[in-house]
C-alpha positions as CSV (number, residue, x, y, z in Angstrom):
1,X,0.0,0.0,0.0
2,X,2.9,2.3,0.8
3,X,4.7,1.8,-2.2
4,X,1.3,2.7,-4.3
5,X,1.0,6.0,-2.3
6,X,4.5,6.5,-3.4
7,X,3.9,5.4,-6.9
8,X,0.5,8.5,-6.9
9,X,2.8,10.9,-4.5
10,X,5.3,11.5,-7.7
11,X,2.1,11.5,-10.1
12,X,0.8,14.7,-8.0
13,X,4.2,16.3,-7.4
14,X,4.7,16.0,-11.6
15,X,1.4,17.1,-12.7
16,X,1.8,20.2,-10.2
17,X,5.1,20.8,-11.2
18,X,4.6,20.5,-15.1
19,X,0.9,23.2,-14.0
20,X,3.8,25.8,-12.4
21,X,6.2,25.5,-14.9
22,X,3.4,26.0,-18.0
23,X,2.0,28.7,-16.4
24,X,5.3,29.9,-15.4
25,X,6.4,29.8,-19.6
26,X,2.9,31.3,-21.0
27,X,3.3,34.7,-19.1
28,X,7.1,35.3,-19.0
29,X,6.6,35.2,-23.2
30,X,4.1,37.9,-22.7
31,X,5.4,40.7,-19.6
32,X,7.6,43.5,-20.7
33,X,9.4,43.2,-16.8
34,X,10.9,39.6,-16.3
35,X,12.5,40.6,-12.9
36,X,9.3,42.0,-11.3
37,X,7.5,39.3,-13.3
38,X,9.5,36.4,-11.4
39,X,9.5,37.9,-7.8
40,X,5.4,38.8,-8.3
41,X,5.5,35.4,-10.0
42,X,6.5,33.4,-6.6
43,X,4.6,36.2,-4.3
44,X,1.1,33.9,-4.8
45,X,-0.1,32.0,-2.3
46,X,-1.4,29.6,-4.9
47,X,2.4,29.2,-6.2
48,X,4.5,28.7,-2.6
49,X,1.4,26.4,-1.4
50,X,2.3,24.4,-4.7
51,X,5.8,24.4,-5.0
52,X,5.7,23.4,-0.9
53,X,3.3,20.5,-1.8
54,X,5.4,19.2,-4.8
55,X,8.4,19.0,-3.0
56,X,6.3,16.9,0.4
57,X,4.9,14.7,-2.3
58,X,8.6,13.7,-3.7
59,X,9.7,13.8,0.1
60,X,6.7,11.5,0.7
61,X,7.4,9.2,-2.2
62,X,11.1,8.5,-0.8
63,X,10.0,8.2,2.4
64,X,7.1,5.7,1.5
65,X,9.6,3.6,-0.6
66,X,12.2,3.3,1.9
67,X,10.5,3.6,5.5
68,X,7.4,1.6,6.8
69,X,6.0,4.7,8.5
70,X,7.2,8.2,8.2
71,X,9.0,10.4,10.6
72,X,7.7,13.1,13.0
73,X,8.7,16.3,11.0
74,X,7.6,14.8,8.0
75,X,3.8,14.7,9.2
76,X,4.0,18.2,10.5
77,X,5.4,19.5,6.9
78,X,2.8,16.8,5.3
79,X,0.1,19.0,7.8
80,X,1.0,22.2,6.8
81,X,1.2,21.1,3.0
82,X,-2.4,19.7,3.5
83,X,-3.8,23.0,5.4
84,X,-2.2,25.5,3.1
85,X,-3.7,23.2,-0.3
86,X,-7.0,22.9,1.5
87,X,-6.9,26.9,2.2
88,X,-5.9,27.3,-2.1
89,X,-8.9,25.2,-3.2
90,X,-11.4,27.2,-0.4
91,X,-10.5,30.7,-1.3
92,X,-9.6,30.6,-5.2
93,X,-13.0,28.5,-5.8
94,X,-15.2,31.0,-3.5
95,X,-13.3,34.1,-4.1
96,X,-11.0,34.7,-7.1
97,X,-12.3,32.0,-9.8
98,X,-12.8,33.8,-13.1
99,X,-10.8,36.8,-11.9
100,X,-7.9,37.6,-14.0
101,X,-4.7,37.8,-11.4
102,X,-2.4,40.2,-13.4
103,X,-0.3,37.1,-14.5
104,X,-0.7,38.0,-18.2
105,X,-2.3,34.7,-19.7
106,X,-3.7,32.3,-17.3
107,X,-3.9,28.3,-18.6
108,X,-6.9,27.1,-17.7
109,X,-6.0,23.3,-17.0
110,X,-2.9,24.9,-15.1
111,X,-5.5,26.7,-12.8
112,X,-7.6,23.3,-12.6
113,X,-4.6,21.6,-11.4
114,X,-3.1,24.1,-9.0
115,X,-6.2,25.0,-7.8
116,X,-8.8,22.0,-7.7
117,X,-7.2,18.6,-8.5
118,X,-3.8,18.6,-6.5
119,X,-5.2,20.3,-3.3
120,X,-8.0,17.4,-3.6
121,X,-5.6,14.9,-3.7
122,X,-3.2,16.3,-1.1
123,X,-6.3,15.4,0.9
124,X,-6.9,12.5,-0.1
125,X,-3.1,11.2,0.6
126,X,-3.6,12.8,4.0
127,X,-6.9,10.5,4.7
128,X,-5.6,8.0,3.1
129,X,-1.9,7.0,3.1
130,X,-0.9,4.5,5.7
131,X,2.4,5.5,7.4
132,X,1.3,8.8,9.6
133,X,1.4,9.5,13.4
134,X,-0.3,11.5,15.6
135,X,0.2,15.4,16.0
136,X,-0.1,17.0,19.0
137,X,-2.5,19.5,19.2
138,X,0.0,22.4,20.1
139,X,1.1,21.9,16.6
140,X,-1.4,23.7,15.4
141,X,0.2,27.2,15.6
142,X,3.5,26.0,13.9
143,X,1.1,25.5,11.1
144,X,-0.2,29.3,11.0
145,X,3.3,30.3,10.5
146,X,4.2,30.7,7.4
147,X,0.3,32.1,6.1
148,X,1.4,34.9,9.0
149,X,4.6,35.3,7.3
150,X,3.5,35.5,4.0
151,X,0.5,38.1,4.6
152,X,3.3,40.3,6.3
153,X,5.4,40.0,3.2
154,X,2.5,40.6,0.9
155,X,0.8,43.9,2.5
156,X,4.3,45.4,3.5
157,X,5.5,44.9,-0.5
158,X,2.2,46.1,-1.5
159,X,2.4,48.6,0.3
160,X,6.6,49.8,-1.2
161,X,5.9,48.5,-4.9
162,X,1.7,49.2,-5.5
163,X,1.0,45.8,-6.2
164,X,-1.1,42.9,-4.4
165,X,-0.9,38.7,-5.9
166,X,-5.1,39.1,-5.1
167,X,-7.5,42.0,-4.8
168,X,-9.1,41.1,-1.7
169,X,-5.5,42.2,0.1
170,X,-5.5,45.4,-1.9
171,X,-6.8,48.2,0.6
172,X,-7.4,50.6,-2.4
173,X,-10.4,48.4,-2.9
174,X,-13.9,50.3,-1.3
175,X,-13.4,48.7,1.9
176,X,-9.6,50.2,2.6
177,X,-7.5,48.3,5.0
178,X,-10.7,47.6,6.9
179,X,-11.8,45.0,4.2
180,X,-8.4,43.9,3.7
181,X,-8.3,43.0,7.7
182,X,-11.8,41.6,7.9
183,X,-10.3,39.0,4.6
184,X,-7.1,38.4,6.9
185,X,-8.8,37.8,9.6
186,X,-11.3,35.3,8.2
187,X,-8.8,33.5,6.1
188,X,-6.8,33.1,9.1
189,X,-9.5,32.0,11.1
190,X,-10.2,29.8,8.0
191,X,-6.4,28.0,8.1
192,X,-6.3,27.6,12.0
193,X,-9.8,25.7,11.7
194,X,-8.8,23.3,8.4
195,X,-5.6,23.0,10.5
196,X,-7.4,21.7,13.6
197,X,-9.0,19.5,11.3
198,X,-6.2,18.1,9.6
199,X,-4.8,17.5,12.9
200,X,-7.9,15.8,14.2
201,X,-7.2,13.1,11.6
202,X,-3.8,12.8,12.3
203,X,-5.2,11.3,15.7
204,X,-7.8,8.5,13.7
205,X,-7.0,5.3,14.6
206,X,-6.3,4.0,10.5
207,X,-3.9,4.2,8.6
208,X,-1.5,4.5,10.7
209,X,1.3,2.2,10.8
210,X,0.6,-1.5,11.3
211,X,3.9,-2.0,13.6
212,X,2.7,0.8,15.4
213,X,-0.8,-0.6,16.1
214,X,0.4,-4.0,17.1
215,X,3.7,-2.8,19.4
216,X,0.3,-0.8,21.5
217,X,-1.5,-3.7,21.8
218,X,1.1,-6.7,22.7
219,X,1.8,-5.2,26.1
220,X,-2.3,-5.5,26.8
221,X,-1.9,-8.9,24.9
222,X,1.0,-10.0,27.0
223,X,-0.6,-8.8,30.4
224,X,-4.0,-10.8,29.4
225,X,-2.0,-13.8,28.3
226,X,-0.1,-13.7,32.0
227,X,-3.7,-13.6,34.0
């Protein structure tokens, strides 16, 4: 079973890396700046949550090949990867689908894949695989790091160079910064839940690793087996 999650695990990482690069190709052919172009370029959300989940599915692949479980730290980046996908398919499907992002020419089976089918599976792998442990619950705020990070980055750039990856952070919008703080607010409060959620399954008794299960329950086996 391990080795077919592997087998899927460098399917996903592929088809999102072949989505990045394609989109990547179309609009550098097209916009005048390149330099600006590449920095706004890997200033999306959509982009880092990507690139982060393409390199935990080739991590995952290795680990699933070579490992019967996988380590701590890789469950906690597998979280992450999961909560930040999950966040991706939430917001771009309520909020920004048929919008046009600035990004020159958009490839429509590149924002299917980015933005639908590989946070979908990311999920699925998470449900799914065998191999995970449980995270502990304090976890969770490791998790809102880098989102914090990366809405600091955003609003502070925005702010020196005039331009925002999405329009709901842009506070010349009507609503000023106090629309741009009632978005960050919700889509923070948005990440922490799906987080809490993600972690929640972490802590479901399957699939975790068989070994694990049975080294739990010999000691109980042993002790009835001495009675």
């Amino acid at each position: 079973m391990r080795v077919l999650f592997g087998v899927l695990r460098v399917g996903a990482a592929a088809a999102i890396v072949v989505a990045i690069a394609g989109q990547f190709a179309v609009a550098w052919s097209m916009v005048p700046d390149r330099a600006a172009f590449v920095v706004n370029f890997f200033s999306f959300f959509t982009i880092l949550s990507n690139a982060l989940a393409a390199l935990v599915m080739l991590a995952g692949a290795w680990i699933a090949f070579t490992r019967p479980d996988d380590p701590e730290w890789f469950n906690l980046v597998r979280a992450c990867a999961v909560t930040y996908m999950s966040t991706t398919f939430v917001v771009y499907n309520l909020l920004l689908r048929g919008i046009s992002l600035d990004q020159a020419t958009t490839l429509p089976w590149s924002n299917e894949i980015l933005h639908v089918w590989a946070p979908l599976y990311l999920v699925a792998d998470w449900v799914l695989a065998p191999g995970r442990h449980r995270i502990p619950w304090e976890r969770l705020w490791t998790i809102a790091i880098f989102p914090l990070v990366w809405v600091a980055y955003t609003l502070v750039r925005g702010v020196l160079i005039g331009w925002y990856p999405y329009p709901f952070l842009n506070p010349a919008q009507e609503a000023s910064y106090g629309g741009v703080a009632v978005y960050v607010i919700a889509i923070a409060a948005f990440i922490l839940l799906v987080g809490a959620g993600i972690l929640a399954l972490s802590r479901t008794p399957w699939p975790h690793d068989a070994s694990a299960t049975a080294a739990v329950i010999e000691p109980v086996d042993d002790t009835l087996t001495a009675g």
